[in-house]
TORNU-613902 format. One record per residue (C-alpha): x, y, z. Coordinates in pm, 1 decimal, m for minus. Example, Ala and Ser with C-alpha at 12.3 -4.5 7.8 and 13.67 -1.06 7.14 Angstrom:
// TORNU-613902
<r x="1230.0" y="m450.0" z="780.0"/>
<r x="1367.0" y="m106.0" z="714.0"/>
This chain:
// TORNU-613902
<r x="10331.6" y="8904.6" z="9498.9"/>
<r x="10163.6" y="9159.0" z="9669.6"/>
<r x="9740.0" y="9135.6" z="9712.4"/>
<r x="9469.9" y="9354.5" z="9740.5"/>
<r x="9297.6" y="9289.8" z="10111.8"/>
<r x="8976.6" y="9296.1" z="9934.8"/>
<r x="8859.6" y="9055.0" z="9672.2"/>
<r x="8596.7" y="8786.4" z="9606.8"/>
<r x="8613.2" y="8380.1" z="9546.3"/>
<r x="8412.0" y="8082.5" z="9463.8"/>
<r x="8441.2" y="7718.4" z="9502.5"/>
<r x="8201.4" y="7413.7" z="9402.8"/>
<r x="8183.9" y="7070.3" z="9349.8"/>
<r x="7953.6" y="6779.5" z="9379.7"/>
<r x="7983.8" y="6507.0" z="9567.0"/>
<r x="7786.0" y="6168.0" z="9580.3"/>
<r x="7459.3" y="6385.5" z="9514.8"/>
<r x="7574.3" y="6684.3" z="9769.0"/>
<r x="7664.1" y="6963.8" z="9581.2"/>
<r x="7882.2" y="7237.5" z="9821.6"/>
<r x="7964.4" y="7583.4" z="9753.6"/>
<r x="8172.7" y="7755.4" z="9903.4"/>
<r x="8203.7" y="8158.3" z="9907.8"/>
<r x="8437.4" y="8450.7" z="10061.8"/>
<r x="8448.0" y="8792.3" z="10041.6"/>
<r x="8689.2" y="9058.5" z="10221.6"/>
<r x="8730.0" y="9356.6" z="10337.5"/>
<r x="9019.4" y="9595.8" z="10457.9"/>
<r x="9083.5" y="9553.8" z="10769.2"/>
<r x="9351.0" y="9641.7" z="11026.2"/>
<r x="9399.0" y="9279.2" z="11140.4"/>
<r x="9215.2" y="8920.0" z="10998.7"/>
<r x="8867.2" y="8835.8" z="11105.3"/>
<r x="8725.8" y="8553.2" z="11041.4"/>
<r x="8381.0" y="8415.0" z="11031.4"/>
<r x="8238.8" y="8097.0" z="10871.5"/>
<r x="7859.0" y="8097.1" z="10804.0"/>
<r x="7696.2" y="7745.4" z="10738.1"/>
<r x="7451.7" y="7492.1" z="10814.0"/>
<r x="7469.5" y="7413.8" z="11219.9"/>
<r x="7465.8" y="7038.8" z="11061.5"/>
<r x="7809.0" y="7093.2" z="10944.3"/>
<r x="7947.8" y="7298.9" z="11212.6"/>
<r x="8177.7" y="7043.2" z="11361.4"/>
<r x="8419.3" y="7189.0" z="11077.3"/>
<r x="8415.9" y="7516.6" z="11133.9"/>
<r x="8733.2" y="7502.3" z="11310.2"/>
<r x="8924.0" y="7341.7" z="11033.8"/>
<r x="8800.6" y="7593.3" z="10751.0"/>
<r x="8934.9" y="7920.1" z="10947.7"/>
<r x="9233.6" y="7760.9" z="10997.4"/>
<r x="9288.2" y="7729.0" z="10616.7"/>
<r x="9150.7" y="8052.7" z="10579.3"/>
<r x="9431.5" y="8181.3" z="10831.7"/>
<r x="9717.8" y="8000.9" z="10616.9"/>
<r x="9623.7" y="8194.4" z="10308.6"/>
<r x="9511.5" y="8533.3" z="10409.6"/>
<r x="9723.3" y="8746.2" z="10641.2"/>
<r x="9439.3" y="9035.0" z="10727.7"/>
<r x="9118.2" y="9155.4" z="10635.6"/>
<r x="8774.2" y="9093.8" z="10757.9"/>
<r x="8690.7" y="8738.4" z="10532.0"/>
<r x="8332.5" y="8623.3" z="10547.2"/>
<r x="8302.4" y="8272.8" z="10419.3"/>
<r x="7914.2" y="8162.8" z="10311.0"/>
<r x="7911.3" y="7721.7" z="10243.6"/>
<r x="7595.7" y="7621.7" z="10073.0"/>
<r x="7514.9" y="7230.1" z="10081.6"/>
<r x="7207.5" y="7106.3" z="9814.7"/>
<r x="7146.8" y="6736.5" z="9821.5"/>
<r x="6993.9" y="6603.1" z="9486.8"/>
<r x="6598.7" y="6455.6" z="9582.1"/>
<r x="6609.9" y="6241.5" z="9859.5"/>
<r x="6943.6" y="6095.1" z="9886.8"/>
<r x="6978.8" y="6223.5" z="10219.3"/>
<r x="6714.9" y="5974.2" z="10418.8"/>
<r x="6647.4" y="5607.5" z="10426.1"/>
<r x="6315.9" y="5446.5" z="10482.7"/>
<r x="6365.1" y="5207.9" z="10784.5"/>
<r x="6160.6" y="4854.6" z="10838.4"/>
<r x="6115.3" y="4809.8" z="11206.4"/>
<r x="6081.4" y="4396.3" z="11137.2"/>
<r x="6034.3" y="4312.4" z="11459.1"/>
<r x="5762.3" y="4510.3" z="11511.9"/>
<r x="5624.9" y="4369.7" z="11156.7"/>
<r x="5658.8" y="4025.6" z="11287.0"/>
<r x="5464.7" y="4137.7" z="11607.3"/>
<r x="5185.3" y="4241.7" z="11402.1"/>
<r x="5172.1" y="3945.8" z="11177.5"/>
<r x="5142.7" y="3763.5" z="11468.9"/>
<r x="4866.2" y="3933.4" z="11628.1"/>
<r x="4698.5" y="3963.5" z="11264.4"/>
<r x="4711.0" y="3551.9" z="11281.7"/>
<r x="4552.2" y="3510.8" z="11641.7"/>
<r x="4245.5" y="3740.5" z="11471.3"/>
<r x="4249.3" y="3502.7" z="11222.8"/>
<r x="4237.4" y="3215.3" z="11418.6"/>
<r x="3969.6" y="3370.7" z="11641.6"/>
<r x="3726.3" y="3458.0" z="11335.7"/>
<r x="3693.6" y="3102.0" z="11307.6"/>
<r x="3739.6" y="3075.8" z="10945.3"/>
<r x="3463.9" y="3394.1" z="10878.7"/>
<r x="3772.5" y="3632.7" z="10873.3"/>
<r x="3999.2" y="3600.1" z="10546.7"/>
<r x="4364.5" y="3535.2" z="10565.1"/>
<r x="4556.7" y="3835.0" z="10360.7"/>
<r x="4858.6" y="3978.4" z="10490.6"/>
<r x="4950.3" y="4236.5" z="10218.5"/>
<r x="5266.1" y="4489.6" z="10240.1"/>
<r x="5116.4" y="4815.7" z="10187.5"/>
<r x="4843.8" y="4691.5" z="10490.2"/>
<r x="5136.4" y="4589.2" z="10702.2"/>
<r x="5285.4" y="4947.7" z="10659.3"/>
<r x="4974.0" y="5141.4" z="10775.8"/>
<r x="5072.9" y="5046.9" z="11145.2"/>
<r x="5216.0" y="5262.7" z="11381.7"/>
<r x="5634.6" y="5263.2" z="11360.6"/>
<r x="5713.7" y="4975.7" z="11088.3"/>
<r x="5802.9" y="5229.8" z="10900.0"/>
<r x="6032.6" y="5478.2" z="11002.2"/>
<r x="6196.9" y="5806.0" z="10795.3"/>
<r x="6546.8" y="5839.8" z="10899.6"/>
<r x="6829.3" y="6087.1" z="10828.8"/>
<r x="7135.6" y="5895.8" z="10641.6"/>
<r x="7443.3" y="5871.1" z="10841.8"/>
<r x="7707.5" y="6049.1" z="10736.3"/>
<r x="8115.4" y="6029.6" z="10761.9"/>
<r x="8153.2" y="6306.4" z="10930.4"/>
<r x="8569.7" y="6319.8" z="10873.0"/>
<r x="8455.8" y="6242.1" z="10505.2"/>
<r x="8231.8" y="6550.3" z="10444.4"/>
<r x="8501.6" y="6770.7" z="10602.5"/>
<r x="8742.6" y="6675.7" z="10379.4"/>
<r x="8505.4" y="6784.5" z="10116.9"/>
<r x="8421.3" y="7082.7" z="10262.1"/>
<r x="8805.5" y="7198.8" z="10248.1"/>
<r x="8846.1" y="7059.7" z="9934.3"/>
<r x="8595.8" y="7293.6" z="9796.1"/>
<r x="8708.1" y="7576.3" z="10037.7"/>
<r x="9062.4" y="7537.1" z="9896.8"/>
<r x="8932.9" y="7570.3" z="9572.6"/>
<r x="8743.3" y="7920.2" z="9654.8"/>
<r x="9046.4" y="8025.3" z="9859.8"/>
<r x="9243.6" y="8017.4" z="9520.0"/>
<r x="9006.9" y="8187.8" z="9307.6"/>
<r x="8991.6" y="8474.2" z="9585.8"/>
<r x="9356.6" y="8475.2" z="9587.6"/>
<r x="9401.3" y="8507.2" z="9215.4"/>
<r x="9120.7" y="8817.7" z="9258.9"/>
<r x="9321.2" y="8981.5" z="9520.5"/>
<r x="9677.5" y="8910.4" z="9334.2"/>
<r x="9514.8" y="9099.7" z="9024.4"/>
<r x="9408.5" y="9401.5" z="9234.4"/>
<r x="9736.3" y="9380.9" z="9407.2"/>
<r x="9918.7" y="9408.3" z="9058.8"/>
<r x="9719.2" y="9693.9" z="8980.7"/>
<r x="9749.9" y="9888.9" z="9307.5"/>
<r x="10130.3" y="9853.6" z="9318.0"/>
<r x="10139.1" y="9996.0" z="8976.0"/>
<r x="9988.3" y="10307.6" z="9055.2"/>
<r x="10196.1" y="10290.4" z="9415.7"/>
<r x="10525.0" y="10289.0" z="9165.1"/>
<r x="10409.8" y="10556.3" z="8919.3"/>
<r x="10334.6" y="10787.0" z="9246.2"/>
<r x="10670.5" y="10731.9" z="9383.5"/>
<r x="10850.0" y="10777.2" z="9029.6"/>
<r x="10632.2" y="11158.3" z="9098.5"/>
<r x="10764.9" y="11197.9" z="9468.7"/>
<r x="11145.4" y="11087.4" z="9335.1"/>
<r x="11146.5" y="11338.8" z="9039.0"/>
<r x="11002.8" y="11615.3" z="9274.1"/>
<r x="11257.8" y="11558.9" z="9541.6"/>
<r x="11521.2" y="11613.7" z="9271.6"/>
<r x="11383.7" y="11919.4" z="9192.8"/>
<r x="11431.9" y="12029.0" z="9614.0"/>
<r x="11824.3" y="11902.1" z="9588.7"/>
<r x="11817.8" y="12115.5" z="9304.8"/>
<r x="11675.3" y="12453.8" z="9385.8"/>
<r x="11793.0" y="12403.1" z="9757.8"/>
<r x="12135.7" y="12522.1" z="9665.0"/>
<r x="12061.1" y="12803.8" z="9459.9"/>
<r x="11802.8" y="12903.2" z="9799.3"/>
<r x="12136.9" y="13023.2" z="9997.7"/>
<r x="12247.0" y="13233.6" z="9665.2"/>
<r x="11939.1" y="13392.7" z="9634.0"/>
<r x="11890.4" y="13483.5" z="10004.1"/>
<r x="12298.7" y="13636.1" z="9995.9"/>
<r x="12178.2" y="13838.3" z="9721.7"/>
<r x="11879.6" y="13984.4" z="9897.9"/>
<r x="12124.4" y="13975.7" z="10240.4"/>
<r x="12385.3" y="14220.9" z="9996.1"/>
<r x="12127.1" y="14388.7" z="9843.1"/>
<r x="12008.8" y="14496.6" z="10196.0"/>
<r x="12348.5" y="14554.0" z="10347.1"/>
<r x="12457.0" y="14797.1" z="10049.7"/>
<r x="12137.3" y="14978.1" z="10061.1"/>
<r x="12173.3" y="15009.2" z="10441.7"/>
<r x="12534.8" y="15075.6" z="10452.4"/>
<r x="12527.2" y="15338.3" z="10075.1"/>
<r x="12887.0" y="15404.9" z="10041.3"/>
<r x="13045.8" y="15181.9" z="10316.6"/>
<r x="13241.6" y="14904.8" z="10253.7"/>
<r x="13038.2" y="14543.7" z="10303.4"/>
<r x="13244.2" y="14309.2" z="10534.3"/>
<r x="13270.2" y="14008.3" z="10323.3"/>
<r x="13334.3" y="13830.4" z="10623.6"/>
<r x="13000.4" y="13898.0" z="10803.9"/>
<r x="12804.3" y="13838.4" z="10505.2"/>
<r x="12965.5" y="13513.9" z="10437.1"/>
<r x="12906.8" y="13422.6" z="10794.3"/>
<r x="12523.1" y="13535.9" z="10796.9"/>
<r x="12529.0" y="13309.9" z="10474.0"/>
<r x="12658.4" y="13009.9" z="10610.7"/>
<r x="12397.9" y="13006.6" z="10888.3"/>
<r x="12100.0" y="13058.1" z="10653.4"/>
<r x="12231.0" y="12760.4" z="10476.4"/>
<r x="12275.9" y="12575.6" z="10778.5"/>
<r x="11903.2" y="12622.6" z="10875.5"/>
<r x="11778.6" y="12528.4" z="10566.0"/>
<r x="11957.4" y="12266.3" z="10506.6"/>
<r x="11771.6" y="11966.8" z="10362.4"/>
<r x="12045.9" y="11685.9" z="10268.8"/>
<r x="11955.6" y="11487.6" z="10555.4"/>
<r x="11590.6" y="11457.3" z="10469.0"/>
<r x="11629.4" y="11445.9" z="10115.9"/>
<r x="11866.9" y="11126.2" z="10182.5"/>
<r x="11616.8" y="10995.4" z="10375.8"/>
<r x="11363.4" y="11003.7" z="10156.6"/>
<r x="11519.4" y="10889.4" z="9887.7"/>
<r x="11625.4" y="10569.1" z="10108.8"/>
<r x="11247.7" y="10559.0" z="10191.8"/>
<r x="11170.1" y="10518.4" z="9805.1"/>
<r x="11435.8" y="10288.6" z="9758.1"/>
<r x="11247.6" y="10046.4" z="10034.4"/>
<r x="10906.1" y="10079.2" z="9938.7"/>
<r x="11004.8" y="9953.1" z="9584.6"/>
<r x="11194.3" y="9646.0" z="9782.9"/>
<r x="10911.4" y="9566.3" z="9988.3"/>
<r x="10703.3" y="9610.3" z="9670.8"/>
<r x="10887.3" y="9319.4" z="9474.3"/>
<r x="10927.6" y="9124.6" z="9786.4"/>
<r x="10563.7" y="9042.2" z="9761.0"/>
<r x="10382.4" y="8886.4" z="10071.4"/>
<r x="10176.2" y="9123.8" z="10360.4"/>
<r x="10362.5" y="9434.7" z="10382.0"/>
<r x="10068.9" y="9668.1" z="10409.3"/>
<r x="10139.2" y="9722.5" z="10745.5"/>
<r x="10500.1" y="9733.8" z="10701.1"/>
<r x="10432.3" y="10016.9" z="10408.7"/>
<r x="10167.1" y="10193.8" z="10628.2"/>
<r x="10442.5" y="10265.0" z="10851.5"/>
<r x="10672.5" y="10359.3" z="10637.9"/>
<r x="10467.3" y="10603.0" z="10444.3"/>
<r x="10398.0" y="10802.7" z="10799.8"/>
<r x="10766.6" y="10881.3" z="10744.7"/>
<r x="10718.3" y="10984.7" z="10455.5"/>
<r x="10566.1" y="11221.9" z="10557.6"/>
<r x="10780.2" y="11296.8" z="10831.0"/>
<r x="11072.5" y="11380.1" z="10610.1"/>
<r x="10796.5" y="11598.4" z="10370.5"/>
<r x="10724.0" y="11813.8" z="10625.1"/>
<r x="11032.2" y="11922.2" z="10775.9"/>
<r x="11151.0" y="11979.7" z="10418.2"/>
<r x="10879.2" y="12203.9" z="10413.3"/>
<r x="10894.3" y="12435.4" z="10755.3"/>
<r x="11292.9" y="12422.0" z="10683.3"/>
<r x="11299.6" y="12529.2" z="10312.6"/>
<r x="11192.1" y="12937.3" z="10286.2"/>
<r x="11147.1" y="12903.4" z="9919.0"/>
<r x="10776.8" y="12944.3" z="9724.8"/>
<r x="10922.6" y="12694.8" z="9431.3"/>
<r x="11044.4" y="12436.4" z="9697.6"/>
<r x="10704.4" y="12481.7" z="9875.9"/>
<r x="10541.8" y="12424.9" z="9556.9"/>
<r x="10697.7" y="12079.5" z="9504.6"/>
<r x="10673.0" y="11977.7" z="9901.1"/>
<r x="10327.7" y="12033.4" z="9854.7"/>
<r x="10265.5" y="11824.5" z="9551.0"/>
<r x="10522.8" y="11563.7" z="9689.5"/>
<r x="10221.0" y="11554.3" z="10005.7"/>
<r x="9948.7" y="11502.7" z="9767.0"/>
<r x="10102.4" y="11210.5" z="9610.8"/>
<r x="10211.5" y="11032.4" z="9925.1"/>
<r x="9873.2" y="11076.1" z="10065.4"/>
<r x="9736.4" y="10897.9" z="9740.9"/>
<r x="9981.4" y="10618.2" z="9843.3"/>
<r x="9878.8" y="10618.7" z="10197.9"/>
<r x="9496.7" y="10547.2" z="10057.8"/>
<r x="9628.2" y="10245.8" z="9821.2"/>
<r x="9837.8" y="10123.9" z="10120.1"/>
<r x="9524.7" y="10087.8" z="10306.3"/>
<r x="9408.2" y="9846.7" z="10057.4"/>
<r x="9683.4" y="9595.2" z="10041.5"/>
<r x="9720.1" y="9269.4" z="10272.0"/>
């Protein structure tokens, strides 16, 4: 299946309170670029996402975005520093002891945790192999929507790539046809001349035919029309091969052209010029679809 280079995806899922998203977007490009924008937290698996992004898509420029919201607070733990607490209880008992029974004895929680550092706020450690598993997991997801995006442009752009070389095909007919009939036309003229020239002499068959075959010899066009015609037949192959042939199509639609335009400084013919110049116009159309696929 053949895919559009541009094209848009999303992936998310929750996990253990964490939700991650994960977008891309693309854009034509001659070769794949790759860049991963997300927390600096998470960046340890940056590596690991553009290489997945690498075994899907084959060129572009792919921006991924990953978004991580934890729900509340699950994301810290409240830390008792005990021996620190016990510290304190113990100094809180030599006070005590030193009020001589004037100072009462209440050790309470909440007074406990008003000291300096026995309580503590700390981040919650994470598996760090864990959350990059999730991270492709909901990468691989996006990756696939994109994919399905791109194969649904791609459908659409090969149809119109088809329809434009069903044009091109029917045109070039049209050359093989009038092509011949060129030569009869210009040994008509060629008599026409010679017998206006010559009045009342005899034409020498011989000459004319010879001044006939060499016209027909210069503007001969079976080569290039057999060319092109082999062209078409491999840009419908490479078509229903599927895969990243937009480079492979790019260069075969500059010879395309090629063959066009020596058709059309080799044919001396307003009708045939007609059709080489509409047969231009479509392949140009192609060349600017081209440009779009992987």
């Amino acid at each position: 299946m053949v895919k559009s280079m541009t094209g848009y995806g999303r992936g998310e899922q929750s996990f253990d309170g964490v939700q991650i998203t994960v977008e891309l977007r693309a854009v034509n490009n001659r070769y794949l670029d790759c860049a991963v924008k997300m927390p600096r937290a998470y960046i340890f698996a940056e590596d690991a996402m553009k290489t997945m992004v690498q075994g899907a898509v084959a060129r572009g420029k792919v921006d991924v975005f990953v978004t991580m919201t934890r729900d509340g607070g699950d994301d810290v733990v409240v830390v008792v520093n005990e021996d620190l607490a016990r510290r304190y209880v113990d100094a809180l008992e030599k006070l005590y002891q030193l009020g001589d029974g004037r100072v009462k004895r209440e050790y309470r929680a909440t007074d406990l945790a008003r000291f300096p550092d026995i309580l503590t706020v700390e981040k919650q450690a994470e598996d760090l192999e864990q959350v990059k598993e999730q991270l492709l997991a909901v990468l691989s997801a996006a990756i696939e929507d994109f994919n399905a995006m791109r194969a649904r442009e791609g459908e659409r752009l090969t149809a119109d790539i088809l329809s434009r070389a069903e044009t091109i095909e029917t045109l070039l007919e049209g050359v093989e046809v009038r092509s011949p009939q060129t030569v009869a036309d210009y040994r008509a003229r060629l008599e026409a001349k010679m017998q206006e020239a010559l009045q009342n002499t005899q034409i020498d068959e011989g000459r004319l035919l010879i001044e006939a075959a060499i016209f027909a010899d210069k503007i001969a066009v079976d080569e290039e029309t057999v060319r092109l015609h082999s062209h078409l037949g491999q840009l419908r192959e490479l078509l229903a091969a599927g895969g990243a042939v937009g480079r492979k199509l790019d260069f075969l639609i500059q010879e395309f052209n090629r063959e066009t335009n020596t058709i059309g400084s080799k044919c001396n013919d307003l009708e045939i010029t007609r059709m080489v110049v509409d047969m231009k116009a479509e392949i140009e159309k192609i060349r600017e679809q081209v440009q779009n696929l992987e």
